[in-house]
C-alpha angles and dihedrals in degrees: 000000000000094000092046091058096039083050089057094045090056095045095052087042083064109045082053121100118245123233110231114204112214111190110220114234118212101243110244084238089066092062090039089068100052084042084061098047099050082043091054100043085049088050084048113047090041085044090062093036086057095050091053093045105036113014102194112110143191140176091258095033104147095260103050084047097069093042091055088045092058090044091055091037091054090035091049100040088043093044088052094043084054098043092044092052097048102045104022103017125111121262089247090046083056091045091056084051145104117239115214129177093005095282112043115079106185130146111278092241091059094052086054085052097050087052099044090043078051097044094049099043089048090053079059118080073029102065089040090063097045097061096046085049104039094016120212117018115240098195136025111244085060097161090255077049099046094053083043090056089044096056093041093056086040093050092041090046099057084048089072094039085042087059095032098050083052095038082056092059104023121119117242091263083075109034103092089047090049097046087053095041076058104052080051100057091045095052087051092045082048090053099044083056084053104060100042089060097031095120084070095046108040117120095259085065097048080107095048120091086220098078100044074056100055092035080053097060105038102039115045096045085055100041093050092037085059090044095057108033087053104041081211115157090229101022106140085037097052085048102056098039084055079053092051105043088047088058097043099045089059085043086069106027099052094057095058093070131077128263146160139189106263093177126064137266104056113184099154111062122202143127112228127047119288108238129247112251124288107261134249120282088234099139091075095063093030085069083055087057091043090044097051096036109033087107129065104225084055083057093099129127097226107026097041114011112051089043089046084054097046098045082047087056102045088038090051092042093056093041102042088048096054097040090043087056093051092046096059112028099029113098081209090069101059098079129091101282101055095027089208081139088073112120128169110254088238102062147088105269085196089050098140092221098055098089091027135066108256111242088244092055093061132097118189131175118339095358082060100048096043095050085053104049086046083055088050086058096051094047091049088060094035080055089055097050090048092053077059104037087051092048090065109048084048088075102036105120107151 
C-alpha cells in the first residue's frame, strides 16, 4: 500500500511542471547611466569652482572633459542597448520595448539618454565659439549653456527611468541595488535642479522671497515625484541626503587641490580652488514630505499633497532663514567645513557686502510675507505636478 502510494506520488511529481527560478541581471547599460550622471554633476560643480578660481577655459579644459565623458558613456551604452534590441534582440525584448521611428525598439530611458548625449556634445564646439566671440559669460543660461542644461536634465532623466522601467520588472535579487541606483540617480537629477538656479538659492539670498519662490517651484514637484514613482518608506529624504552629500563632499575635496588665477584682474589672491556653495538644508523638510505621504491613502491631492508641499515649503523657509543667516555673516562659517570663505578671484575681497546681506536681497513686513504666501502657492501647485509627474514614472516599465 505504501509503495503503491509513494509510486503515484513520483509519477505526478513528475508530470508536474517544474518552476524555474531566472534570476534577473541589472544591464550594464543600466550602471552606465547613473555612471553619466555622477560624471556630469562632478564636471559641473569643478567646472564652476574653476571658473571661479581660475578663470581661464577651453574646450578640453578637465572639467568639461568629464562632463563630455558622462554624456558619451550614457550616449554609447544607451545607443548599443537600442541597436542590440532592434536588430538582435528577442521578440519578447522587443515587446517590452519601446518602438521609435518605425524600426528601433530600445528602453525609453535610453532614448532620453541618446537626446540629452546629443544635446551636450553639440553645446560643445557652441559654447567654444561663443566665448571666443562674446568672451566671459555673465550669467549662466547663456544659449551653449542653455542646450548644455537641456542634455544634462534629459540624460539624467533617462537615468531614473532607466532604473525605474528595470526596477518595474526586476526580481527580488535586484530590487534593494536598484532602489538605491534610483535614489542616486534622483539625488543627482536633484543637484543638477540646484545649480542651474543657484544664484536664487545661494546663502546671500536666504532673506530674499525669491528664493523660497524659486525653492517652491523646483523642490516640492521632484521630491514628491520621487516619493511616489519609488514607493520607497524615506524616499524624499534618501534623495536629498544623496544631493547633499554630493555637494558637500566637492565642498571639501576641491579645496585640497592647487589653483591659481590665470585672468586679470586679479583682485582675490589665493592658491587652491574656491568651493562651490553649502547646500540646502533640504533634508530637514524632505522628512516632512516621507512622514504625511508614505502611505498611499495619504496619496491624495487634496487631503496629502498639497499639505505635504506646503509644510516643505514653511519648514524649509525657517530653517533655511536661520541657517542662510549663519552661513554669510558668522565668522564661524568661513572655515573648511562651510567654505563661506569662498570669494571669485575677480572681485573686491573688501567688498562690505561680502559677509552681509545686500539692501536689495532683503525682504522685511508685508514685502516678506507676501512673498512668502505667493511661494506657498507655488509649493501647493509644485506639490500637484509632482503628484503627476510622479504618477507616471510610477508605470514606466519599458
Amino acid at each position: 500500500m505504501d509503495t503503491s502510494i509513494n509510486l503515484n506520488q513520483a509519477i505526478n511529481a513528475r508530470q508536474q511542471p517544474k518552476t524555474i527560478k531566472i534570476e534577473q541581471t541589472i544591464q550594464p547599460y543600466v550602471y552606465a547611466t547613473v555612471f553619466s550622471s555622477l560624471c556630469i554633476i562632478v564636471g559641473l560643480i569643478w567646472d564652476i569652482s574653476w571658473h571661479t578660481s581660475i578663470g581661464r577655459d577651453g574646450l578640453l579644459a578637465p572639467p568639461h572633459d568629464v562632463i563630455y565623458l558622462g554624456a558619451v558613456c550614457s550616449g554609447l551604452f544607451s545607443a548599443y542597448q537600442i541597436l542590440r534590441i532592434t536588430f538582435w534582440g528577442s521578440l519578447a525584448e522587443k515587446q517590452g520595448s519601446v518602438k521609435f521611428w518605425g524600426i528601433f525598439y530600445g528602453p525609453l530611458g535610453a532614448m532620453f539618454c541618446i537626446w540629452g548625449a546629443i544635446a551636450m556634445l553639440t553645446s560643445a564646439p557652441f559654447d567654444d565659439w561663443w566665448h571666443n566671440t562674446y568672451g566671459l559669460d555673465v550669467v549662466i543660461l547663456s544659449p551653449p549653456h542653455t542646450l548644455l542644461a537641456i542634455g544634462i536634465g534629459m540624460i539624467q532623466l533617462g537615468a531614473m527611468v532607466t532604473v525605474l522601467s528595470s526596477l518595474h520588472s526586476a526580481k527580488s535579487e535586484n530590487v534593494t541595488l536598484q532602489k538605491l541606483l534610483f535614489i542616486i540617480s534622483a539625488g543627482l537629477l536633484l543637484t543638477s535642479f540646484y545649480v542651474l538656479f543657484s544664484e536664487y538659492l545661494n546663502r546671500s539670498r536666504s532673506h530674499s522671497a525669491l528664493c523660497y519662490q524659486v525653492a517652491a517651484i523646483l523642490f516640492p514637484m521632484f521630491l514628491i515625484a520621487v516619493v511616489r514613482a519609488s514607493k520607497m518608506r524615506w524616499a524624499a529624504t534618501a534623495t536629498a541626503a544623496v544631493h547633499m552629500s554630493v555637494l558637500l563632499l566637492m565642498l571639501w575635496i576641491l579645496p585640497l587641490f592647487h589653483a591659481v588665477p590665470r585672468l586679470g584682474p586679479v583682485l582675490n589672491h589665493f592658491d587652491h580652488y574656491q568651493p562651490f556653495h553649502f547646500p540646502l538644508l533640504l533634508i530637514i523638510p524632505a522628512i516632512v514630505i516621507d512622514l504625511l505621504i508614505h502611505r498611499p491613502e495619504n496619496q491624495k491631492p487634496l487631503t496629502g499633497i498639497i499639505p505635504a508641499a506646503v509644510l516643505f515649503l514653511l519648514v524649509f523657509f525657517v530653517v533655511q532663514w536661520y541657517f542662510g543667516a549663519f552661513l554669510q555673516t558668522s565668522p564661524f562659517a568661513r572655515n573648511w567645513f562651510f567654505g563661506s570663505y569662498a570669494w571669485y578671484f575677480g572681485a573686491n575681497p573688501d567688498w562690505p557686502y561680502r559677509y552681509s546681506f545686500h539692501p536689495d536681497r532683503i525682504d522685511t513686513g508685508f514685502a516678506l510675507i507676501k512673498g512668502i504666501l505667493i511661494a506657498t502657492v507655488i509649493s501647493a501647485l509644485s506639490g500637484l505636478v509632482g503628484y503627476k509627474w510622479g504618477g507616471w514614472m510610477k508605470k514606466v516599465q519599458r
